[in-house]
C-alpha positions, 0 to 999 in steps of 0.5 A, spaced: 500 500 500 505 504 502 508 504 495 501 506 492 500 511 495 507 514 494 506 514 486 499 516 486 499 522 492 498 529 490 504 533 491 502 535 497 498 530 500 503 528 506 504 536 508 501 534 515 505 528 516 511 531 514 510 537 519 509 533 524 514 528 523 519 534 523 517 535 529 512 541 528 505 542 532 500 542 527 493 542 529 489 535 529 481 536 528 476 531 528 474 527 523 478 530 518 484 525 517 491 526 513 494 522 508 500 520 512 504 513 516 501 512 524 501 506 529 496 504 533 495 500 539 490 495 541 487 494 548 493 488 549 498 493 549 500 491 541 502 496 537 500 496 529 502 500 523 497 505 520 497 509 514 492 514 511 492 516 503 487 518 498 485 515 492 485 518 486 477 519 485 479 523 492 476 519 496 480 518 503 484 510 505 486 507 510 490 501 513 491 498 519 498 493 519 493 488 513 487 490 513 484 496 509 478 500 513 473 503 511 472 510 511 467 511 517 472 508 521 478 511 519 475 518 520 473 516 527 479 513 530 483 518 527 483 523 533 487 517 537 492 515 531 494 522 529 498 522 535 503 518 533 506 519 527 511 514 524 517 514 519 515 511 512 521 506 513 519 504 520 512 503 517 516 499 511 519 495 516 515 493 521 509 491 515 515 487 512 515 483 519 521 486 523 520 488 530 519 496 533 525 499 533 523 503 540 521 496 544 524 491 547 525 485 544 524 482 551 517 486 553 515 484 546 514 478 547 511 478 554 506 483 550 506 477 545 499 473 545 499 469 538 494 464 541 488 468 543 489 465 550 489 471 557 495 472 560 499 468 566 497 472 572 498 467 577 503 468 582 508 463 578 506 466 571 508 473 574 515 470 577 517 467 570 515 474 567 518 478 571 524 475 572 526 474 565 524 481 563 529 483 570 534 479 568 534 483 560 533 490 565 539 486 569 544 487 562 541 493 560 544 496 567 551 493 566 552 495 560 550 503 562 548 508 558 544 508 553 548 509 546 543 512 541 536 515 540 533 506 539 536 504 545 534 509 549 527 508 546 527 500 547 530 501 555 524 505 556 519 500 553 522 494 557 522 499 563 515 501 563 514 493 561 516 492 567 512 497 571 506 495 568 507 487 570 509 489 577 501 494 578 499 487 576 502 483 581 501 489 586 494 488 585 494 479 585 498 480 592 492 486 594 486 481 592 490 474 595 492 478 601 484 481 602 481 476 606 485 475 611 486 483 612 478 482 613 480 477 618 484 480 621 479 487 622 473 482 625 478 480 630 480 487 631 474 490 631 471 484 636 476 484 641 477 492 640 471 495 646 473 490 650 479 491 651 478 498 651 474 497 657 479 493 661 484 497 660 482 502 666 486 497 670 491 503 669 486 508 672 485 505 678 493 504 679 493 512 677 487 514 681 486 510 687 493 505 688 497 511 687 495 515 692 495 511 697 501 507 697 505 515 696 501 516 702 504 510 705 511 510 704 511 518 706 508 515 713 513 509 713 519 515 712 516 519 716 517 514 722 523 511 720 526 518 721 524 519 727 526 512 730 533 514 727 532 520 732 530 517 738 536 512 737 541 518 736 537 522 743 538 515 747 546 515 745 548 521 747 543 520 754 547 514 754 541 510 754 539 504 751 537 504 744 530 501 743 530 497 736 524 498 732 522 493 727 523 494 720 516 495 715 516 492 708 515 497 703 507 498 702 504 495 697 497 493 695 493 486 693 493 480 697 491 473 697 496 470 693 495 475 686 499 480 683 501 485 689 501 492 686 507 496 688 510 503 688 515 503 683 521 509 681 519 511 673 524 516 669 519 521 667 522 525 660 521 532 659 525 536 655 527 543 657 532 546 652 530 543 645 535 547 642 540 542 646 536 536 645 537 536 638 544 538 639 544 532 642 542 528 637 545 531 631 549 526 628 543 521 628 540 517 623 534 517 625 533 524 626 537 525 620 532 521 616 526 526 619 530 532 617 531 529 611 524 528 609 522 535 612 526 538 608 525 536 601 517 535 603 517 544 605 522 545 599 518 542 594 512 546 597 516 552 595 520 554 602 527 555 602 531 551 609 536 553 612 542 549 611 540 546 605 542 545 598 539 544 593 541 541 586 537 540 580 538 533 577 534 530 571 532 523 572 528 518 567 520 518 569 
């Protein structure tokens, strides 16, 4: 058909398409296809070389890879090919049956489907996929640098083949992993109140324990420091010194169970925060928070002192 079309277009017949191949912004208006070389992808991912020309008697043509279709069809798919304009030698070479010059001979074949038969997304389906596509990215990483425009363009193809099959196995582990999430949030959800109620346990030890055992210990003090000081009179009036017996430290609960006693907690509060974080300046987990705080405030717009900032351009 290309060849056709070549000898039997009007001078400026592929105006369009050459602008738009030279780069060129040019309008694309619905309905009104321009004589040209295009691809186009189905919903299996596979792309397709198309051309549009116009006949002789005026009338417009198009072909998509082997098969002519018809004028309506054309026009309305038009909007969507149009975006994608390919050289005439591409367009020669992939009908001829060569591969696209932009896409991984790897990922190519995972797009493949020369059967009909739905895609292997089980868990061992997907490991296949992924690691062998993985083991062609492994190469390309080695081998570093991209050296041409095509080569750039197939890394970019087995780079997105790659991400589009990890979207698929996120959402197989999602699906798989959904039920025993629902699971594990009836049991939470069950247990949750109640363990809410229990959990006053803690009250009663602030509230009415507490108080009580402080009480307690400052009158045990309070009578150990005056026995001391009896005992110290007694000496120096050289009379005998009465022992007292010794109490045990206070405490609540009997009966065999758990005693609740007094016990001695540090109770943190920062006074100087300037020196806390001195203190903690070379720590790497602080350093992470800082790090995360600093770029989410300068990607806001705000400049953080103490902070430099480089411009890198980075594959997205």
């Amino acid at each position: 058909m290309s060849d056709v079309a070549e000898t039997t277009r009007p001078a400026d017949q592929y105006d369009f398409w050459r602008r738009r191949m030279a780069g060129e912004v040019v309008p694309i208006h619905d309905g009104e296809p321009q004589a040209g070389f295009y691809r186009t992808r189905t919903k299996d991912g596979t792309w397709h070389p198309v051309a549009y020309w116009f006949g002789r008697d005026g009338a417009l043509r198009c072909r998509v890879a082997d098969r002519d279709v018809n004028e309506q069809t054309a026009a309305e798919r038009w909007p969507h090919i149009s975006k994608n304009p390919i050289t005439h030698e591409v367009y020669k070479a992939v009908l001829a049956g060569e591969p696209w010059p932009d896409q991984h001979e790897g990922a190519n074949r995972d797009r493949a489907n020369s059967d009909g038969a739905p895609s292997d997304d089980s868990f061992d389906g997907l490991k296949d996929r992924i690691e062998d596509l993985a083991r062609d990215a492994e190469k390309l990483i080695q081998a570093g640098a991209a050296a041409d425009q095509s080569a750039a363009d197939r890394a970019s193809d087995l780079a997105n083949r790659l991400a589009e099959l990890q979207k698929t196995a996120d959402a197989a582990r999602a699906a798989e992993k959904k039920p025993l999430d629902e699971q594990v949030a009836a049991v939470q959800a069950k247990w949750k109140p109640l363990l809410g109620a229990a959990d006053i346990y803690k009250r009663i030890k602030a509230a009415v324990i507490t108080p009580f055992l402080v009480a307690e210990a400052a009158k045990m003090r309070a009578a150990q420091e005056a026995a001391q000081k009896a005992a110290e009179e007694a000496a120096k009036a050289g009379k005998p010194i009465v022992e007292t017996q010794t109490r045990a430290a206070p405490k609540a609960g009997s009966g065999g169970r758990r005693s609740v006693a007094l016990r001695t907690v540090k109770v943190v509060t920062i006074a100087d925060r300037a020196a806390v974080l001195a203190f903690f300046a070379d720590n790497d987990q602080v350093t992470e928070v800082l790090q995360k705080l600093a770029e989410k405030v300068t990607a806001a717009g705000v400049t953080v002192p103490g902070v430099t900032i480089t411009e890198e351009q980075r594959a997205a």
